[in-house]
C-alpha positions as CSV (number, residue, x, y, z in Angstrom):
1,X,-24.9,-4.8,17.0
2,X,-29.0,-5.5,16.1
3,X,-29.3,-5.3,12.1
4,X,-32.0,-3.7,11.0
5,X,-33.8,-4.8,7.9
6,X,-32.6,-3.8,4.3
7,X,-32.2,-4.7,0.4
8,X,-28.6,-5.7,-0.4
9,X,-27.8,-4.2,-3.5
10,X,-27.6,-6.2,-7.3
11,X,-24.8,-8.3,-7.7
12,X,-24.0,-9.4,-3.9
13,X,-27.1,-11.7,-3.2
14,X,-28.7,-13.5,-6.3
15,X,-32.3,-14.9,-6.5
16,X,-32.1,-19.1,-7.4
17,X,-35.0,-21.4,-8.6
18,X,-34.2,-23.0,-4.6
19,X,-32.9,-19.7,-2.8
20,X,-30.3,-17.2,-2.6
21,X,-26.8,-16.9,-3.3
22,X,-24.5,-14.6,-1.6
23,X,-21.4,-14.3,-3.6
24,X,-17.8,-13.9,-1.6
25,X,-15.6,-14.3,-5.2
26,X,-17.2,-13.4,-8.5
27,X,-14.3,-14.4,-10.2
28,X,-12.6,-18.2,-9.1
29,X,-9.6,-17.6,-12.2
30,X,-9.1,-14.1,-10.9
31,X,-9.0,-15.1,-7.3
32,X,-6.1,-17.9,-8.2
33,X,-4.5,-16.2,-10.7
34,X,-4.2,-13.1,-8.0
35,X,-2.5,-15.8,-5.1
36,X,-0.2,-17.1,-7.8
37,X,0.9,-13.9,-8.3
38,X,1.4,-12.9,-4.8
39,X,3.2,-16.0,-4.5
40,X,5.7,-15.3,-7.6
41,X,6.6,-11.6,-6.0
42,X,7.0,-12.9,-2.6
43,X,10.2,-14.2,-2.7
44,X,11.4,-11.3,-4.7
45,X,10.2,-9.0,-2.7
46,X,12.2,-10.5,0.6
47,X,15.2,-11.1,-0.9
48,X,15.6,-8.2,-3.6
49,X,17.7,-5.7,-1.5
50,X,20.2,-8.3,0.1
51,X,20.5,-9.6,-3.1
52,X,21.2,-6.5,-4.8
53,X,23.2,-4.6,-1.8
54,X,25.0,-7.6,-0.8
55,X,25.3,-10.4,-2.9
56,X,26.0,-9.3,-6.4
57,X,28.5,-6.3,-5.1
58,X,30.5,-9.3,-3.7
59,X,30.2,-11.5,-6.6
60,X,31.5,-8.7,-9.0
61,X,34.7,-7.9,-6.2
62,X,35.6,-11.8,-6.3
63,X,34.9,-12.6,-9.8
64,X,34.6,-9.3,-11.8
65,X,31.3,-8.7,-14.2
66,X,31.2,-12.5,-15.4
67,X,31.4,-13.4,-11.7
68,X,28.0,-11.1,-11.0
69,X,26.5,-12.7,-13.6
70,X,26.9,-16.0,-13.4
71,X,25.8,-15.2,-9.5
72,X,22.7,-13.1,-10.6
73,X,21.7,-15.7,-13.1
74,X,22.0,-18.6,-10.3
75,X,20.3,-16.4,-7.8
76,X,17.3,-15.7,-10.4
77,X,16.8,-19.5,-11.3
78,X,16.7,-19.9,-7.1
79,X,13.9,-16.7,-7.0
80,X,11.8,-18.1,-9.7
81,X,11.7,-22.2,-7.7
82,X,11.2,-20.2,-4.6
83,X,8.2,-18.2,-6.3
84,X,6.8,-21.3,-7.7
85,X,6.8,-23.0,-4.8
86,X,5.0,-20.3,-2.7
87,X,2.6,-19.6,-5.4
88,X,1.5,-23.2,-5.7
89,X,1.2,-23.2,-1.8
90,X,-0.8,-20.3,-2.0
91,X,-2.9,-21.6,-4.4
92,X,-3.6,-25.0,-2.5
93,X,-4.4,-22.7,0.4
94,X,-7.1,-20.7,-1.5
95,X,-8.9,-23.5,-2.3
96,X,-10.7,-23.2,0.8
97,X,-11.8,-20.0,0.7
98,X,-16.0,-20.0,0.3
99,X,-17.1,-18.7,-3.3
100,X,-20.5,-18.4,-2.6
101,X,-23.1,-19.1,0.4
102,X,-26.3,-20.5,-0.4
103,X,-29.5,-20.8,1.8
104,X,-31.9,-23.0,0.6
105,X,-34.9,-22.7,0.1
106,X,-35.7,-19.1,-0.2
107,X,-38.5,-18.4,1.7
108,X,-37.8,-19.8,5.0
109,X,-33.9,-21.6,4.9
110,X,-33.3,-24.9,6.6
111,X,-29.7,-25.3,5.3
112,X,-26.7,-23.4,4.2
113,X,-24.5,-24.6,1.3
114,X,-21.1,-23.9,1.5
115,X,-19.2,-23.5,-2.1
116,X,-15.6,-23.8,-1.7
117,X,-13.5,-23.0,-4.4
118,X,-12.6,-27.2,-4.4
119,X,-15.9,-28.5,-2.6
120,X,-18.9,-27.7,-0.6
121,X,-20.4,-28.3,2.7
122,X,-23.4,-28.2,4.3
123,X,-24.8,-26.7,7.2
124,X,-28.0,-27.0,9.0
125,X,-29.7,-23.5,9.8
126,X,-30.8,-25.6,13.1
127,X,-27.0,-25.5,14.0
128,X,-26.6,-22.1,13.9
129,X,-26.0,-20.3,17.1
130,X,-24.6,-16.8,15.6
131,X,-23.9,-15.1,12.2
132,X,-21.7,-12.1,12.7
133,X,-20.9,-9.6,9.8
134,X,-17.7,-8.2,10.3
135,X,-16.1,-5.0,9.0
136,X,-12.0,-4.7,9.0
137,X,-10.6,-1.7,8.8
138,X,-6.8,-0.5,9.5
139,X,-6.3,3.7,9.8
140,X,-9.7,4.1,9.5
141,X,-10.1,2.8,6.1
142,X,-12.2,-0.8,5.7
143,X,-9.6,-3.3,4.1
144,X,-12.3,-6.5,4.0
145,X,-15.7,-8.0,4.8
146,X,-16.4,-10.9,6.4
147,X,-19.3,-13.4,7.0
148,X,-18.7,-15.1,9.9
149,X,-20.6,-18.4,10.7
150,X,-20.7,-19.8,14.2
151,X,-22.4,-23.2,14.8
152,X,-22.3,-25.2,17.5
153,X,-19.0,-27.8,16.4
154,X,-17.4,-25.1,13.9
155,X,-16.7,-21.7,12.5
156,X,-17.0,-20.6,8.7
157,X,-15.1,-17.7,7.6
158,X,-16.5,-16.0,4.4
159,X,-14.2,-13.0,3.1
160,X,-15.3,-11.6,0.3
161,X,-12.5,-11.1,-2.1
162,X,-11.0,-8.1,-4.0
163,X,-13.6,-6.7,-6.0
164,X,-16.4,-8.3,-4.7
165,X,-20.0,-6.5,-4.4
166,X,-19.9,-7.8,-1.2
167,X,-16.6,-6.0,-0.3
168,X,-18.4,-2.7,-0.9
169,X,-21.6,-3.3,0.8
170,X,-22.3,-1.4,3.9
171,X,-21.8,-4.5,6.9
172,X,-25.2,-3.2,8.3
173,X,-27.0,-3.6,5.4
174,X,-25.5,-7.3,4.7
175,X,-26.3,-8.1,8.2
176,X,-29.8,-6.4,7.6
177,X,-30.6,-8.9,4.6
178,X,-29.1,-12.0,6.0
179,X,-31.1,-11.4,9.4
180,X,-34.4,-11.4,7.5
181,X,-33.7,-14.4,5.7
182,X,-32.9,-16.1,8.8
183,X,-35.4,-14.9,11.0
184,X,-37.8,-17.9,11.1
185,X,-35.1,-20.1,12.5
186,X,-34.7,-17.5,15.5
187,X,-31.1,-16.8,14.6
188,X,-29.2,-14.2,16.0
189,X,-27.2,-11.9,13.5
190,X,-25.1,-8.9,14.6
191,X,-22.2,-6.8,12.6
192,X,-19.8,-5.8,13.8
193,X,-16.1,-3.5,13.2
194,X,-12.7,-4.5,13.8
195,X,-10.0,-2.1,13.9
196,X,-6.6,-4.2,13.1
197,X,-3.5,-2.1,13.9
198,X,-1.1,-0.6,11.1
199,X,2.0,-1.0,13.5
200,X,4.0,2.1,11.4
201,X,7.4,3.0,12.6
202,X,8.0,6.0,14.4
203,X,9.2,7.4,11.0
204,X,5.7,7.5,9.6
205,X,3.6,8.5,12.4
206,X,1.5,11.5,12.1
207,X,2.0,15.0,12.3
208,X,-0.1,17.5,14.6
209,X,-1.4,18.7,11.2
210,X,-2.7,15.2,10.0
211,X,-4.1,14.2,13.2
212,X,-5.9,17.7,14.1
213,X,-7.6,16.7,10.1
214,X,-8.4,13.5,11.8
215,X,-10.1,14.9,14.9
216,X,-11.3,18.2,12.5
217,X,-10.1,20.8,15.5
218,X,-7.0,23.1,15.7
219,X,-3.5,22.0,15.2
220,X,-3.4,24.2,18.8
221,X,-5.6,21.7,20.4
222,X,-4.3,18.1,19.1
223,X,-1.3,18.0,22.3
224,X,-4.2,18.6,25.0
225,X,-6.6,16.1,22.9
226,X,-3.7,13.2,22.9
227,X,-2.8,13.5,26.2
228,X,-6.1,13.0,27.4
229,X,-7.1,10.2,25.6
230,X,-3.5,8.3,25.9
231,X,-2.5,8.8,22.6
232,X,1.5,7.3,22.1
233,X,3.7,10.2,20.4
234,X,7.2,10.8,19.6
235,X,9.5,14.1,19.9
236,X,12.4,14.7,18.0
237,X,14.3,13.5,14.7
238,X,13.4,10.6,13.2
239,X,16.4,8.5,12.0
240,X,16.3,9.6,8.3
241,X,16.0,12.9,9.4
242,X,19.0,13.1,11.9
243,X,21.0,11.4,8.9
244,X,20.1,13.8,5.9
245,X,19.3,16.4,8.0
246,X,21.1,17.3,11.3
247,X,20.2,19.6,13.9
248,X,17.2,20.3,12.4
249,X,14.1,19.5,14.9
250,X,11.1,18.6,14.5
251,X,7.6,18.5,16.4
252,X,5.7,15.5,18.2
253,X,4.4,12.6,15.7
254,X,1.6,10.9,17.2
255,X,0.9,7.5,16.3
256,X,-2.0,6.8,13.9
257,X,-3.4,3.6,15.2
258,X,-4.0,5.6,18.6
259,X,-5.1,8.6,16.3
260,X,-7.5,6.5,14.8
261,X,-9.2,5.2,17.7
262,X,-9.7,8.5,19.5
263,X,-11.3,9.9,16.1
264,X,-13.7,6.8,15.8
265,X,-14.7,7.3,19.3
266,X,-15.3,11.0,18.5
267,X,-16.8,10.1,15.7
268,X,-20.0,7.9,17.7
269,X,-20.0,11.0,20.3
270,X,-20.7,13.4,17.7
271,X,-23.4,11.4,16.0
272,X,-25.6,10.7,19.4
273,X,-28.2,12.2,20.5
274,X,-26.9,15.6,22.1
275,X,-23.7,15.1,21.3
């Protein structure tokens, strides 16, 4: 989409002595310490219910209470090399993300310099073909922000990181400020919003209720509304209610990555002109 012009608020863009900074991670030991974490939990995570549901009831038939210990205590030692493992690949693997972007020199930037968390780069403004400003979102609530830089041999991927300024700032005012820092080198920036689907099992789609708050019409109108604009839904009891309780029906469940599209694209018709 065109970017109009705008002032990026304090704390996403600083003012240099040779230019501007645009900040992705204000914090490098938070950003590692944050993928060594995820790394520790992963393995945990994946393996907690067989181990508990499975493996240790076993253990304790076979070998009574010392035999579930000595298994728990072997299967903990094997959880915490697994974490460490996946934490220091995580780790490694953040070491690419950018930190900051800076164009140099202020007034009019001829090149881009790239801070990695280990490195930097540097690219030529005169390579630049496209910068697009992306917003993710998943149910209709943004999860990330990303600067994405397109030159003519490669693609830079800046996503700013948990707590970032630049997380919170609206993608057409970011696309707004870059654009005017770019524009005497004649190079195009858009923004732009990308929906990434939640993929929820039929057990958590939506009820009529939820979705006719999405849509804001009457519960009464939500069937017509979804199957009009092809919106996937599900009749009957899901599989923990048929277990805990049976013969008891329920009504249609729509699902909420469809939900979500139909009330974005409400969402534009209502704000145009007439609409």
């Amino acid at each position: 989409m065109p970017t109009p012009g705008s002032e990026v608020p304090r704390g996403v863009a600083a003012a240099m002595p040779e230019g501007w900074r645009l900040v992705f991670l204000p914090s490098l030991t938070g950003h590692l310490l944050s993928s060594a974490a995820a790394g520790m939990v992963i393995p945990l995570v994946v393996t907690l219910p067989a181990t508990l549901f499975c493996v240790l009831p076993v253990a304790g038939v076979v070998g009574g209470g010392a035999g579930a210990l000595r298994t728990g205590l072997v299967l903990f030692g094997l959880l915490l090399l697994a974490g460490v493992a996946v934490a220091v690949a995580l780790v490694r693997a953040a070491g690419t993300d950018v930190r900051w972007v800076e164009l140099r020199p202020g007034a009019a930037p001829t090149v881009l310099v790239v801070r990695r968390v280990w490195g930097r780069s540097t690219v030529r403004v005169a390579d630049l073909r496209r910068v697009v400003v992306v917003e993710r979102r998943k149910l209709d609530r943004r999860i990330g922000v990303q600067v994405v830089v397109h030159t003519g041999g490669e693609t830079v991927t800046c996503t700013a990181g948990q707590g970032s300024p630049t997380e919170r700032v609206g993608v057409a005012q970011l696309a707004g400020w870059v654009s005017e820092r770019l524009a005497s080198a004649g190079v195009l920036v858009e923004w732009e919003t990308v929906t990434e689907p939640a993929l929820l099992t039929v057990e958590n789609w939506w009820t009529a209720e939820k979705v006719a708050q999405a849509w804001r019409v009457p519960v009464a109108r939500v069937p017509e509304i979804a199957q009009q604009q092809g919106v996937r839904s599900h009749t009957g009891l899901s599989r923990i209610g048929a277990t805990h309780q049976p013969g008891r029906s329920t009504g249609p469940r729509y699902d909420p990555d469809d939900v979500c599209r139909v009330a974005a694209r409400r969402s534009v018709e209502e704000r145009a002109p007439g609409g």
